[in-house]
NUSEFI-817013 format. One record per residue (C-alpha): x negated, y, z negated; chain; residue in three letters; residue number from 1. Coordinates in steps of 0.02 Angstrom, whole numbers, m for minus. Last residue first. Example, Ala and Ser with C-alpha at 12.3 -4.5 7.8 and 13.67 -1.06 7.14 Angstrom:
residues 2
+--------+--------+--------+------+------+-----+
|     c1 |     c2 |     c3 | unit | code | pos |
+--------+--------+--------+------+------+-----+
|   m684 |    m53 |   m357 |    A |  SER |   2 |
|   m615 |   m225 |   m390 |    A |  ALA |   1 |
+--------+--------+--------+------+------+-----+
//
This chain:
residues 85
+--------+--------+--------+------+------+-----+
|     c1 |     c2 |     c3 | unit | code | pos |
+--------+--------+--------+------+------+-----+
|    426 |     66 |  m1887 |    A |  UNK |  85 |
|    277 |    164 |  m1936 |    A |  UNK |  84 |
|    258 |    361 |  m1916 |    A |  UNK |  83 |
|     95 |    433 |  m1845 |    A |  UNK |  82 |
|    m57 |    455 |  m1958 |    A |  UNK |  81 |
|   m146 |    379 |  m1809 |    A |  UNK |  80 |
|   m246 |    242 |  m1957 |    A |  UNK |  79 |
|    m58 |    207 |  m1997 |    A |  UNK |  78 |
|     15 |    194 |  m1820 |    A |  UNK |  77 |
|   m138 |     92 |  m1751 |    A |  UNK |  76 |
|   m112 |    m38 |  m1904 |    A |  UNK |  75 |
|     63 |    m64 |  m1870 |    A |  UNK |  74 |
|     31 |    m72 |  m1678 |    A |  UNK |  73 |
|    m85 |   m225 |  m1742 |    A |  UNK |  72 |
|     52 |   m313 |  m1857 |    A |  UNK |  71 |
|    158 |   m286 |  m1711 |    A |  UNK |  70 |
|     55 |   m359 |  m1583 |    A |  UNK |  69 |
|    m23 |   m328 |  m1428 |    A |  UNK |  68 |
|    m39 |   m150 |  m1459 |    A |  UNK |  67 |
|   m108 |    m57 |  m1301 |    A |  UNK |  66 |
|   m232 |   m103 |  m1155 |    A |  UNK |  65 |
|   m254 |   m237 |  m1035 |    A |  UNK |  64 |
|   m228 |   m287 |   m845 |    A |  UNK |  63 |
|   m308 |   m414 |   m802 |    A |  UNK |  62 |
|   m386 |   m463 |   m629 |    A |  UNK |  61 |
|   m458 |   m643 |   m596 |    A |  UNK |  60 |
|   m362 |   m681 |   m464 |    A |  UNK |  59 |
|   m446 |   m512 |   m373 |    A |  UNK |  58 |
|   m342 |   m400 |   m291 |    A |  UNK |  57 |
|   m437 |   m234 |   m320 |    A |  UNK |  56 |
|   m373 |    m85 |   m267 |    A |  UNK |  55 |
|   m195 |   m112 |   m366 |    A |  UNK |  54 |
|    m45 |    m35 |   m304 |    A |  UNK |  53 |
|     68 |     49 |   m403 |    A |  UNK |  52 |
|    232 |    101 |   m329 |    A |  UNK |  51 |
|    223 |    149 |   m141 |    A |  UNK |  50 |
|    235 |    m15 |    m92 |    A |  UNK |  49 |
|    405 |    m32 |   m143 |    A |  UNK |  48 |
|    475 |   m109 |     16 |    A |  UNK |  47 |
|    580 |     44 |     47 |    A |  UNK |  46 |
|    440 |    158 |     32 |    A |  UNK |  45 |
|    344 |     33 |    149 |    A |  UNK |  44 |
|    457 |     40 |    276 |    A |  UNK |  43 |
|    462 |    240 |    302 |    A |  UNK |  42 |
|    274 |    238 |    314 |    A |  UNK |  41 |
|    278 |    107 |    452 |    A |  UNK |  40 |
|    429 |    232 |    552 |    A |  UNK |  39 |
|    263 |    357 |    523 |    A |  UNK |  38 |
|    157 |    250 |    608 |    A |  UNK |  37 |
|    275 |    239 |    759 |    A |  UNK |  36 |
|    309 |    386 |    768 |    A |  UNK |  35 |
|    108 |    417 |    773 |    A |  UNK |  34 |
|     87 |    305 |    919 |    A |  UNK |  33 |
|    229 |    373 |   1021 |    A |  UNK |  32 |
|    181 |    552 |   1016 |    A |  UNK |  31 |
|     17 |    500 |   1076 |    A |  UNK |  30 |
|     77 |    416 |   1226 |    A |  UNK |  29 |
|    m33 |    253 |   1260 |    A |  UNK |  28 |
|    m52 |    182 |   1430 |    A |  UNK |  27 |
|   m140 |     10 |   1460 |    A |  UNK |  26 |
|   m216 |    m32 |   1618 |    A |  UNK |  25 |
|   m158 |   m144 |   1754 |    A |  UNK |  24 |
|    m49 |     24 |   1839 |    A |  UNK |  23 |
|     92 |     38 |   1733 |    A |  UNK |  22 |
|     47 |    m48 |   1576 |    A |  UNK |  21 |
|    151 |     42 |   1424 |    A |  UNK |  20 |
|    136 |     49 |   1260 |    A |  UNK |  19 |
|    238 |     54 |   1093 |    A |  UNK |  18 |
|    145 |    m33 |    947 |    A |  UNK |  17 |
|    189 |   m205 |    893 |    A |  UNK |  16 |
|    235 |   m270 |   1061 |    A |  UNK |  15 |
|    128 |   m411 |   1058 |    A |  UNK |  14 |
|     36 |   m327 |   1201 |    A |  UNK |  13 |
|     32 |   m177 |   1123 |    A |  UNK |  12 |
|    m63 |   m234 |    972 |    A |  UNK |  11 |
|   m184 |   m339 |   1049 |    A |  UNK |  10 |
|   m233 |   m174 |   1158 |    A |  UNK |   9 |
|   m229 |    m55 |    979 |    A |  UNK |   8 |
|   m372 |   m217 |    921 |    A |  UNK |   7 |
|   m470 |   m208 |   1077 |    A |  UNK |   6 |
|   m476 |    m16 |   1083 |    A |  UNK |   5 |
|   m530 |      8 |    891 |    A |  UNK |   4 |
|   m431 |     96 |    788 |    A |  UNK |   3 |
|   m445 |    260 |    717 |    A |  UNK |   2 |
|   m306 |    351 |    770 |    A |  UNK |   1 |
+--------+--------+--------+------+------+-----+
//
C-alpha cells in the first residue's frame, strides 16, 4: 500500500481503515488493509463506477462525434454506400 503514514494514521483514527492502537502506536494487519480495499472495490461496482469514467473532469469537457442530424446521417449513409433510412 502506497500511502503515506500520516494519511493511513488519519484514516484509522476516523475509523475508515481497520487498526488497532495497543501500545500508543498504531498497528496495521496486512490482511486487514487489503479486505478492506477490496470490500471498496465491491462498492464501487454497485455504485456504477465501473462504467465509463472520464480522466479528465474538466467543465469544459464535450463529448462529440457521430451524426447530429438526420439530414447529416443521410449524407454519411450515401457517401458510405450504406443503406438510407
Amino acid at each position: 500500500m502506497q500511502t503515506h503514514p500520516v494519511t493511513l494514521k488519519r484514516a484509522a483514527a476516523a475509523g475508515d481503515v481497520p487498526a488497532s492502537k495497543p501500545f500508543g502506536k498504531w498497528l496495521f494487519l496486512r490482511v486487514d488493509l487489503r479486505e478492506c480495499i477490496r470490500a471498496q472495490y465491491q462498492s464501487r461496482v454497485l455504485e456504477g463506477v465501473h462504467e465509463k469514467e472520464k480522466s479528465c473532469h474538466s467543465l469544459l469537457e464535450v463529448e462529440s462525434g457521430g451524426a447530429s442530424s438526420e439530414v447529416a446521417e443521410k449524407q454519411y449513409r450515401k457517401a458510405l454506400g450504406l443503406p438510407t433510412k
